[in-house]
N, CA, C and O atoms as a printed pandas DataFrame, in Angstrom:
     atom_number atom_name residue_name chain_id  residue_number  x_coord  y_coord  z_coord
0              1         N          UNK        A               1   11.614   -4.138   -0.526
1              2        CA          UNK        A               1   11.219   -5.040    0.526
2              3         C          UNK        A               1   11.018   -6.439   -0.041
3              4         O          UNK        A               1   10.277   -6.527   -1.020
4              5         N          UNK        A               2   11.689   -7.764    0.542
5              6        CA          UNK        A               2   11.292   -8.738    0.169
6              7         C          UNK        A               2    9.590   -9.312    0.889
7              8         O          UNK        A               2    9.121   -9.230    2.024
8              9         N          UNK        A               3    9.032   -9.906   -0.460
9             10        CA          UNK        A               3    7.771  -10.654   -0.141
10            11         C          UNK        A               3    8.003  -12.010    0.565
11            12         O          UNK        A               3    8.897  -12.819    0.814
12            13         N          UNK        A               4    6.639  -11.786    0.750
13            14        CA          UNK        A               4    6.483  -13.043    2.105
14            15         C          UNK        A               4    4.959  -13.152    2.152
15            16         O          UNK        A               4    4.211  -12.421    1.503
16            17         N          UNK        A               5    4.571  -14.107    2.957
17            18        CA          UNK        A               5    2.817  -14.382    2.920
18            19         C          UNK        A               5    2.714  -13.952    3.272
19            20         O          UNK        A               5    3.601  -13.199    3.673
20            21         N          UNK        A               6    1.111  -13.834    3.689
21            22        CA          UNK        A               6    0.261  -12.604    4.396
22            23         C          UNK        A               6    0.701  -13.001    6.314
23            24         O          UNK        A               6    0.768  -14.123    6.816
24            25         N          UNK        A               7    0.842  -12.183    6.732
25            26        CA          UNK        A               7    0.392  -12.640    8.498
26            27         C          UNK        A               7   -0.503  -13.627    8.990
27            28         O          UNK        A               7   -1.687  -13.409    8.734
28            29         N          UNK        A               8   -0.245  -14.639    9.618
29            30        CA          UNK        A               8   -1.317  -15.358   10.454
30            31         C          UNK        A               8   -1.833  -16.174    9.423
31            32         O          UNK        A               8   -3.022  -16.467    9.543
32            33         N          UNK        A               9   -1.145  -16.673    8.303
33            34        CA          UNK        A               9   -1.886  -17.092    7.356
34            35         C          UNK        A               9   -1.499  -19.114    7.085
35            36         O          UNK        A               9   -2.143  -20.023    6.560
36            37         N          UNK        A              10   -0.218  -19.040    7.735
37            38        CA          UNK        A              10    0.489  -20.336    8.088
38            39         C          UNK        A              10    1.236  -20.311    9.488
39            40         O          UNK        A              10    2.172  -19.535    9.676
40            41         N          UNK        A              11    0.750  -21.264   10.546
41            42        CA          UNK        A              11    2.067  -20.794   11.945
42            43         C          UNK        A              11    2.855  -20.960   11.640
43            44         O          UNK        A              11    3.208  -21.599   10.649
44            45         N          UNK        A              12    3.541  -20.315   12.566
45            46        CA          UNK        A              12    5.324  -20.982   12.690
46            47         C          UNK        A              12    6.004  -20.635   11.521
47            48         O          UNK        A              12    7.007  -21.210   11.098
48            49         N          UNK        A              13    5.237  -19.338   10.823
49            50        CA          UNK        A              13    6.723  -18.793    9.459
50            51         C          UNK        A              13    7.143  -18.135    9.725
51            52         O          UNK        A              13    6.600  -17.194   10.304
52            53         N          UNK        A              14    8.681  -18.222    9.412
53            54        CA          UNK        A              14    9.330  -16.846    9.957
54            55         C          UNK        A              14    9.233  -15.878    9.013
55            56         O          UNK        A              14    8.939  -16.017    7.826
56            57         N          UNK        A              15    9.523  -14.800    9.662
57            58        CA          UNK        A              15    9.318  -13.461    7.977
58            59         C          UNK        A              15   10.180  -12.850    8.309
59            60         O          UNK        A              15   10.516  -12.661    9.477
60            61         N          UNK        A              16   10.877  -12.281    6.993
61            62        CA          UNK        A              16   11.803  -10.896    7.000
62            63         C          UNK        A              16   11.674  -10.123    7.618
63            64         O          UNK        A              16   10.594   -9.534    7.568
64            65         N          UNK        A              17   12.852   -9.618    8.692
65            66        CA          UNK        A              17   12.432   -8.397    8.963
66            67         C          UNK        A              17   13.479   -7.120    8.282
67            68         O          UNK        A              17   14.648   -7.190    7.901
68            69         N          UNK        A              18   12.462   -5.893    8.317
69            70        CA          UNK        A              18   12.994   -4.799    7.773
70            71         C          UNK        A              18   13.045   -3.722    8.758
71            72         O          UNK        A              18   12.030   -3.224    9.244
72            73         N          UNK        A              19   14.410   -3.317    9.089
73            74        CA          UNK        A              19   14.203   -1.712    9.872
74            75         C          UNK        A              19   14.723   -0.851    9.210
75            76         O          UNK        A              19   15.772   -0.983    8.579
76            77         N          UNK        A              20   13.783    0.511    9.306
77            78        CA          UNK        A              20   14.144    1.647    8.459
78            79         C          UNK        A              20   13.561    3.489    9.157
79            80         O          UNK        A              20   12.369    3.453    9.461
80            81         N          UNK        A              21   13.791    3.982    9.242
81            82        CA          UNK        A              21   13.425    5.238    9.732
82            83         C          UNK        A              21   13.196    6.312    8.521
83            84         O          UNK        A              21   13.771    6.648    7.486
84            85         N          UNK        A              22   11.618    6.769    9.503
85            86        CA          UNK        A              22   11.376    7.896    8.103
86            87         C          UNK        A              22   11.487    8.720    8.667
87            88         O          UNK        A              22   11.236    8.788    9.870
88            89         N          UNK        A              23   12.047    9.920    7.714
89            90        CA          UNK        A              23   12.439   11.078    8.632
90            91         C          UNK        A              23   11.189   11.714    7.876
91            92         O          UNK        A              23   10.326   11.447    7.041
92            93         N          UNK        A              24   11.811   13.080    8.998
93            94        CA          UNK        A              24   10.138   14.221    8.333
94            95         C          UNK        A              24    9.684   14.802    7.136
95            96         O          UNK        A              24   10.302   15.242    6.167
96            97         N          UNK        A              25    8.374   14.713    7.415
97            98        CA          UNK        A              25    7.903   14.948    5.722
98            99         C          UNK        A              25    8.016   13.179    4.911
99           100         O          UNK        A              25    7.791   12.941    3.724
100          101         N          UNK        A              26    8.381   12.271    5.867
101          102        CA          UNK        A              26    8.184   11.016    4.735
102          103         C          UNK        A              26    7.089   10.149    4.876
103          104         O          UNK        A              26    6.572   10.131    5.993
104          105         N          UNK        A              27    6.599    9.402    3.975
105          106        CA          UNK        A              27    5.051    8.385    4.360
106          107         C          UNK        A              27    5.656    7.405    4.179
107          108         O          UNK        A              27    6.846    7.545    3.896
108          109         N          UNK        A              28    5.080    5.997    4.269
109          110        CA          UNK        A              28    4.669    4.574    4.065
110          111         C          UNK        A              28    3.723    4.403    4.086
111          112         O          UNK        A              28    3.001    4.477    5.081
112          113         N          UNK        A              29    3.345    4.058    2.771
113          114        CA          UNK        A              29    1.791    3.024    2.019
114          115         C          UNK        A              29    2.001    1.731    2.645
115          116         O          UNK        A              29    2.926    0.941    2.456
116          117         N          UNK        A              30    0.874    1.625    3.518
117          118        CA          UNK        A              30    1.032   -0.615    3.466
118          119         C          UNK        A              30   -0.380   -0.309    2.650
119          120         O          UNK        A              30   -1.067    0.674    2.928
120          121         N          UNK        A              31   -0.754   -1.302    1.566
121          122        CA          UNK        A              31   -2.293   -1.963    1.210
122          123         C          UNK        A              31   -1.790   -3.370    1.406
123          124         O          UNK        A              31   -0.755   -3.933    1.761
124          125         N          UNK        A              32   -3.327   -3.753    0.907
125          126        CA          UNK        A              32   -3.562   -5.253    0.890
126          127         C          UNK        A              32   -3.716   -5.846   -0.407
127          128         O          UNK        A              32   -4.038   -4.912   -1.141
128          129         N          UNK        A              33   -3.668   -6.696   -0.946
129          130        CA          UNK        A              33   -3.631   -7.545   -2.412
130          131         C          UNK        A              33   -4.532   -7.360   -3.050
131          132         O          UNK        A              33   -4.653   -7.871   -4.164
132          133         N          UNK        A              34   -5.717   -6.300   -2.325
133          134        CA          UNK        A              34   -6.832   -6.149   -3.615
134          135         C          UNK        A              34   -6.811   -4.452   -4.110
135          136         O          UNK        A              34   -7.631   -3.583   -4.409
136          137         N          UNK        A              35   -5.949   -4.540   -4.036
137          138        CA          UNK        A              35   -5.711   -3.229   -4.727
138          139         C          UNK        A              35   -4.679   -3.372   -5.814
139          140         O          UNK        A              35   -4.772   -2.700   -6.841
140          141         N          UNK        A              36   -3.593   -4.322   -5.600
141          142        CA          UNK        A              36   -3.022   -4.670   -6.855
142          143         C          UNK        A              36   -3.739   -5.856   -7.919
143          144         O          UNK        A              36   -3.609   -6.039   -9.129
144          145         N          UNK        A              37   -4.425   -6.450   -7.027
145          146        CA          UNK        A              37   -5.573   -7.834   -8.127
146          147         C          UNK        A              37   -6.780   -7.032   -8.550
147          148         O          UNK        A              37   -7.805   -7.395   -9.127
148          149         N          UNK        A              38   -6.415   -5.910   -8.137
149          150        CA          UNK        A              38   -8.283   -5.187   -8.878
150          151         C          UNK        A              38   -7.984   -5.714  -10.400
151          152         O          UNK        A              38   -6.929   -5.791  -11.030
152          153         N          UNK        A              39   -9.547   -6.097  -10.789
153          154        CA          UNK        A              39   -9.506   -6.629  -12.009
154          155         C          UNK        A              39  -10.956   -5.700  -12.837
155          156         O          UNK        A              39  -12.032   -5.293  -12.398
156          157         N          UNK        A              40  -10.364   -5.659  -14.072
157          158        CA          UNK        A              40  -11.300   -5.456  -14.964
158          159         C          UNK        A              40  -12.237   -6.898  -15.525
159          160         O          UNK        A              40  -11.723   -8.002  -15.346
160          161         N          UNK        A              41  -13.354   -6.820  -16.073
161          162        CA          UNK        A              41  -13.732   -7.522  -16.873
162          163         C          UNK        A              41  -13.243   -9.209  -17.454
163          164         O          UNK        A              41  -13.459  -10.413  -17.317
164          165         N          UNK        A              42  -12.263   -7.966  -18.335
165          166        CA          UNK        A              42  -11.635   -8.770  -19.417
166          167         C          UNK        A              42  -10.275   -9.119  -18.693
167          168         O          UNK        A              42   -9.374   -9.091  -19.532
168          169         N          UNK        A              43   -9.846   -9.411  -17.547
169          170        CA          UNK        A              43   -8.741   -9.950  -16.797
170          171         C          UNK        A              43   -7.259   -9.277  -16.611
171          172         O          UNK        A              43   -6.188   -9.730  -16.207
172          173         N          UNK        A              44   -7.786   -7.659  -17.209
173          174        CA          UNK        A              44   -6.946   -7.133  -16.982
174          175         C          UNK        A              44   -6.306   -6.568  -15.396
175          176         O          UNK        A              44   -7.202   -5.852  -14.948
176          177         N          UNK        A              45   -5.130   -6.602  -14.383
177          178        CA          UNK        A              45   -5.286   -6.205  -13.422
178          179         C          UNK        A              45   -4.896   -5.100  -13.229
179          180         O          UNK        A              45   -4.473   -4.631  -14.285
180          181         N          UNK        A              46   -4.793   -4.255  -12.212
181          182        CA          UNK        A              46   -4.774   -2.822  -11.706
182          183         C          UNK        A              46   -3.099   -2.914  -11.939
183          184         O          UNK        A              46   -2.453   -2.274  -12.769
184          185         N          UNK        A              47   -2.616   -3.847  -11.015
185          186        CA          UNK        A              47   -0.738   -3.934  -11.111
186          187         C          UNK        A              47   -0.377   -2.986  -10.159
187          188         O          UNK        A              47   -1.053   -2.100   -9.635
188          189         N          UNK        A              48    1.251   -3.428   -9.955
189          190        CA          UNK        A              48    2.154   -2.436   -9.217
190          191         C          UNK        A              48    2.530   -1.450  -10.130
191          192         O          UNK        A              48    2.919   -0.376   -9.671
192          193         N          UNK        A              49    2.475   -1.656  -11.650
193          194        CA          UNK        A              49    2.670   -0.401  -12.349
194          195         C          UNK        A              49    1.666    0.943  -12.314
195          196         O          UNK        A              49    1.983    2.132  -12.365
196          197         N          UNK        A              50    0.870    0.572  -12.251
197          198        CA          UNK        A              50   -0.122    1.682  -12.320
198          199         C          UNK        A              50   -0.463    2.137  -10.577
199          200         O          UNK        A              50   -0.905    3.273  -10.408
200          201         N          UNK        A              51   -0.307    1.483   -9.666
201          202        CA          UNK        A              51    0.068    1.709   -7.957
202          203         C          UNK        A              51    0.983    2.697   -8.222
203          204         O          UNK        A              51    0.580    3.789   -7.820
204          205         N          UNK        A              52    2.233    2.735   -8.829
205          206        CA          UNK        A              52    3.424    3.298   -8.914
206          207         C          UNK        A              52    2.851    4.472   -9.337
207          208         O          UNK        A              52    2.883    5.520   -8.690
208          209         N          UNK        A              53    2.231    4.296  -10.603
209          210        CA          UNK        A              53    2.352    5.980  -11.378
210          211         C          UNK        A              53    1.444    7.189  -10.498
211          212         O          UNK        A              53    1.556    8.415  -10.478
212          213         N          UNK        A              54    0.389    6.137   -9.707
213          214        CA          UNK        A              54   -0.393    7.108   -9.040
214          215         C          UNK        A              54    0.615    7.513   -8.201
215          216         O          UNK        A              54    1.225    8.525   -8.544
216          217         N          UNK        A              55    1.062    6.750   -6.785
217          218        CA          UNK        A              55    1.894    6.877   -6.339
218          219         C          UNK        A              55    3.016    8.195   -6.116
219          220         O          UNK        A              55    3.269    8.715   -5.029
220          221         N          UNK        A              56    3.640    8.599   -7.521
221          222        CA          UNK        A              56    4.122    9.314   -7.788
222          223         C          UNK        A              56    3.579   10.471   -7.919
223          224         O          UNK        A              56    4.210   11.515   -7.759
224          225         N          UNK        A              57    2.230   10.408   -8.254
225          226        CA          UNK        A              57    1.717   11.852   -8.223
226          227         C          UNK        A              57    1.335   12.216   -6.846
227          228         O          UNK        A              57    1.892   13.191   -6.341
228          229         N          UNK        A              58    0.460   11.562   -6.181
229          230        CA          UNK        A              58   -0.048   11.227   -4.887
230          231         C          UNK        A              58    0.108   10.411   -4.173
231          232         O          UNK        A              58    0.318    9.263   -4.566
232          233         N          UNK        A              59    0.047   10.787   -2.688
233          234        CA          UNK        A              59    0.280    9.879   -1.921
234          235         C          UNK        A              59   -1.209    9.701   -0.790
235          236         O          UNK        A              59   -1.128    9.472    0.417
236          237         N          UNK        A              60   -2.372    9.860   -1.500
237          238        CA          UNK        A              60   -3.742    9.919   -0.288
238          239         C          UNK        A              60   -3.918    8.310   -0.444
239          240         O          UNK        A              60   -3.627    7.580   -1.392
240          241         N          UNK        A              61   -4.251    8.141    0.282
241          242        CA          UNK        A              61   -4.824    6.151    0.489
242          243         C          UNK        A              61   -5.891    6.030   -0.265
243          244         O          UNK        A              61   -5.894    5.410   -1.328
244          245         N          UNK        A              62   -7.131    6.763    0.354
245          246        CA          UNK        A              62   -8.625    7.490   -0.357
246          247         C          UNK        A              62   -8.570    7.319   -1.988
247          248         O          UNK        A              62   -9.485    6.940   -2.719
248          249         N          UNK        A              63   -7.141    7.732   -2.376
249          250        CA          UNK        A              63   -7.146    7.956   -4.264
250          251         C          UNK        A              63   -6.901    7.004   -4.819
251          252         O          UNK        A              63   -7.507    6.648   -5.830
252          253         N          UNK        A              64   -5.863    6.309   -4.238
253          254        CA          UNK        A              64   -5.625    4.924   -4.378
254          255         C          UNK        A              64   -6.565    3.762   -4.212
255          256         O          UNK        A              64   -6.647    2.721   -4.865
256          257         N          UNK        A              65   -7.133    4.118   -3.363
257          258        CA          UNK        A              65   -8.221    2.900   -3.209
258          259         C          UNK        A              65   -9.869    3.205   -3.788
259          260         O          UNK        A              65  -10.865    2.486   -3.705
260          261         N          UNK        A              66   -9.697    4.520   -4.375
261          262        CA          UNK        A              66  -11.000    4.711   -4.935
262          263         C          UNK        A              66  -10.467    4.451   -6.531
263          264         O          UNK        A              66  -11.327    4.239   -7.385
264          265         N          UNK        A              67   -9.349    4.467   -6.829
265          266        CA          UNK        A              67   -8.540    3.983   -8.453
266          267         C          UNK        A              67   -9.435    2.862   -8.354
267          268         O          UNK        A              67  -10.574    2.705   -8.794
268          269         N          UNK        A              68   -8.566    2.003   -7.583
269          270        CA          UNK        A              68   -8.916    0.257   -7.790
270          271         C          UNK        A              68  -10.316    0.107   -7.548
271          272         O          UNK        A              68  -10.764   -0.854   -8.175
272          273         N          UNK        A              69  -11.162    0.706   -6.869
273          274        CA          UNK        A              69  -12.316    0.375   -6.638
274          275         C          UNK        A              69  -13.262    0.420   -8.230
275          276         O          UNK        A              69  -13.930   -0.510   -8.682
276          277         N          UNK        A              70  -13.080    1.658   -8.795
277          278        CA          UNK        A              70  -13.297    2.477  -10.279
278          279         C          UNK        A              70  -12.507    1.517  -11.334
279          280         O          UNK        A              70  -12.782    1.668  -12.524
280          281         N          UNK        A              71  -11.694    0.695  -11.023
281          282        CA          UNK        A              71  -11.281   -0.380  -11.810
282          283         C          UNK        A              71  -11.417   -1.379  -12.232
283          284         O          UNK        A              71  -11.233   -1.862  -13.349
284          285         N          UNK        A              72  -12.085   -2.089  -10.446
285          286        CA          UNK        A              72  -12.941   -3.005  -10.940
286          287         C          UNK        A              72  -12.490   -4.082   -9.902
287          288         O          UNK        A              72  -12.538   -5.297  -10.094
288          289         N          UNK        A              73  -12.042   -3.450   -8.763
289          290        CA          UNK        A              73  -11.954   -4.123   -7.681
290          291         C          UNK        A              73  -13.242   -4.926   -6.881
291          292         O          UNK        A              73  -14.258   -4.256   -6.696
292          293         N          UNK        A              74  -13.224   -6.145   -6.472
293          294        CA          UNK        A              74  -13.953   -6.929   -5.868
294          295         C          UNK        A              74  -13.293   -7.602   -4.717
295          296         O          UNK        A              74  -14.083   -8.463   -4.329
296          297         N          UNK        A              75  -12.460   -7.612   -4.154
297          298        CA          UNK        A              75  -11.698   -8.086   -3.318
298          299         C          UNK        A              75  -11.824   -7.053   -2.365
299          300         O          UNK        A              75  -12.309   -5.954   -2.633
300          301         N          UNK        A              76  -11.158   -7.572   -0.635
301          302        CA          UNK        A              76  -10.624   -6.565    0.146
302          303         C          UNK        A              76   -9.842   -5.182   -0.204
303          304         O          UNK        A              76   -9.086   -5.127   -1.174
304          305         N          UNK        A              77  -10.029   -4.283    0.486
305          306        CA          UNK        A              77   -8.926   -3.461    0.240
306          307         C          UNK        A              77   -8.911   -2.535    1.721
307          308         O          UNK        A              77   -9.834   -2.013    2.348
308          309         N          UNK        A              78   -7.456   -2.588    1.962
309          310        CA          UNK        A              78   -6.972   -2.113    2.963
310          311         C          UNK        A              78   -5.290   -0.770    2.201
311          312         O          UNK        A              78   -4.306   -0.889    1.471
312          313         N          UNK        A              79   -5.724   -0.076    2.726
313          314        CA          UNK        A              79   -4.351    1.006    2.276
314          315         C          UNK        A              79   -4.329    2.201    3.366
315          316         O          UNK        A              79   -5.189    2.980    3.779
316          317         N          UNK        A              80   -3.128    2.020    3.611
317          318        CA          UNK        A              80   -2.445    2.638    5.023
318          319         C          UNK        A              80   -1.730    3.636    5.046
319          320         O          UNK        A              80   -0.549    3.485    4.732
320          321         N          UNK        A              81   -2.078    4.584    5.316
321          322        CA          UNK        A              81   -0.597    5.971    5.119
322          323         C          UNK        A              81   -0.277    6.155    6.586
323          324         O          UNK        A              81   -1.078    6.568    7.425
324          325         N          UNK        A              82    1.027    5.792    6.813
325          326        CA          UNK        A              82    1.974    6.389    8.179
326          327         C          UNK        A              82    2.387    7.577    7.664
327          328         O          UNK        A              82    3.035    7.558    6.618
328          329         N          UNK        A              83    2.066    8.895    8.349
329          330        CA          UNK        A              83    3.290    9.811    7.830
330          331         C          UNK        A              83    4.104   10.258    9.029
331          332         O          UNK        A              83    3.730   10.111   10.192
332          333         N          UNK        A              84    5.169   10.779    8.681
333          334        CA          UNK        A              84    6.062   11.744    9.898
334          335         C          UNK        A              84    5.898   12.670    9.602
335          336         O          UNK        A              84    6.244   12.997    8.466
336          337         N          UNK        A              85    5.251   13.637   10.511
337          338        CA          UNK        A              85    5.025   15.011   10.474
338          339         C          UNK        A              85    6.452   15.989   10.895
339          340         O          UNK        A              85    7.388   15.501   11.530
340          341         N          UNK        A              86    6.438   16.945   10.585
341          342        CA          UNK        A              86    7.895   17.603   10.580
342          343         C          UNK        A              86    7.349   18.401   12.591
343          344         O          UNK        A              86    6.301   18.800   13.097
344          345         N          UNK        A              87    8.630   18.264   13.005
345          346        CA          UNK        A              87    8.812   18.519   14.318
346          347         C          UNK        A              87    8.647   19.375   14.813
347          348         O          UNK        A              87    9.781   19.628   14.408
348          349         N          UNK        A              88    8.275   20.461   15.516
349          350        CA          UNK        A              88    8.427   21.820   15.830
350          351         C          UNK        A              88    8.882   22.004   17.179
351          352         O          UNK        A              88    8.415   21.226   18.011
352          353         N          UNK        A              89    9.536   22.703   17.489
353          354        CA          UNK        A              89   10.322   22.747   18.967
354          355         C          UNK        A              89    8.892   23.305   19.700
355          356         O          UNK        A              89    7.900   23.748   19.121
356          357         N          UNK        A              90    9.082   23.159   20.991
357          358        CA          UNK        A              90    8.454   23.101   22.376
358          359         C          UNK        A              90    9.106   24.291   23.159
359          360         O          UNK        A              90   10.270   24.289   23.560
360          361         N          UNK        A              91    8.195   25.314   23.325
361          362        CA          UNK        A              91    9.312   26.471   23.996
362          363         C          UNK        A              91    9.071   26.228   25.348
363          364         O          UNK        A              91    9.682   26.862   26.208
C-alpha cells in the first residue's frame, strides 16, 4: 500500500485509493503510528520489523498493542482487525 498522511489532517488532499477483496479466512490490520513509534528509553523504536515478525505469528490486535505498550509506547494506539469469516450456506 502506498503512504499518505493521516485523514483530516490537511483539506483538500487527495489520497490513494486501494481496492482489494478478502476472501474467507482473511484479516486486515489497520493501527495507528504509535504502535510503530513505540519507543524505548534509549530511542530505540518498536518498527515495522518487529510489527511484521509478530504479525506472522499472530494476528490478535490485543498482542500487538500490548507488545508496543510493554515496549515503551507513549503515544496513541489504535489497531484494527477486519476479518472474513468463512460462509456457511443457509438451508
Amino acid at each position: 500500500m502506498e503512504g499518505a498522511l493521516p485523514l483530516g489532517a490537511i483539506s483538500g488532499i487527495d489520497f490513494p485509493v486501494l481496492n482489494f477483496q478478502l476472501a474467507a479466512g482473511d484479516s486486515l490490520i489497520l493501527m495507528s503510528d504509535g504502535i510503530a513509534e513505540a519507543q524505548k528509553p534509549d530511542g530505540e523504536l518498536f518498527g515495522f520489523d518487529r510489527i511484521s515478525e509478530l504479525l506472522s505469528r499472530t494476528t490478535s490486535a490485543a498482542t500487538l498493542a500490548d507488545a508496543a505498550q510493554s515496549f515503551g509506547q507513549e503515544d496513541d494506539i489504535t489497531v484494527l482487525t477486519i476479518a472474513r469469516t468463512h460462509r456457511t450456506a443457509v438451508a
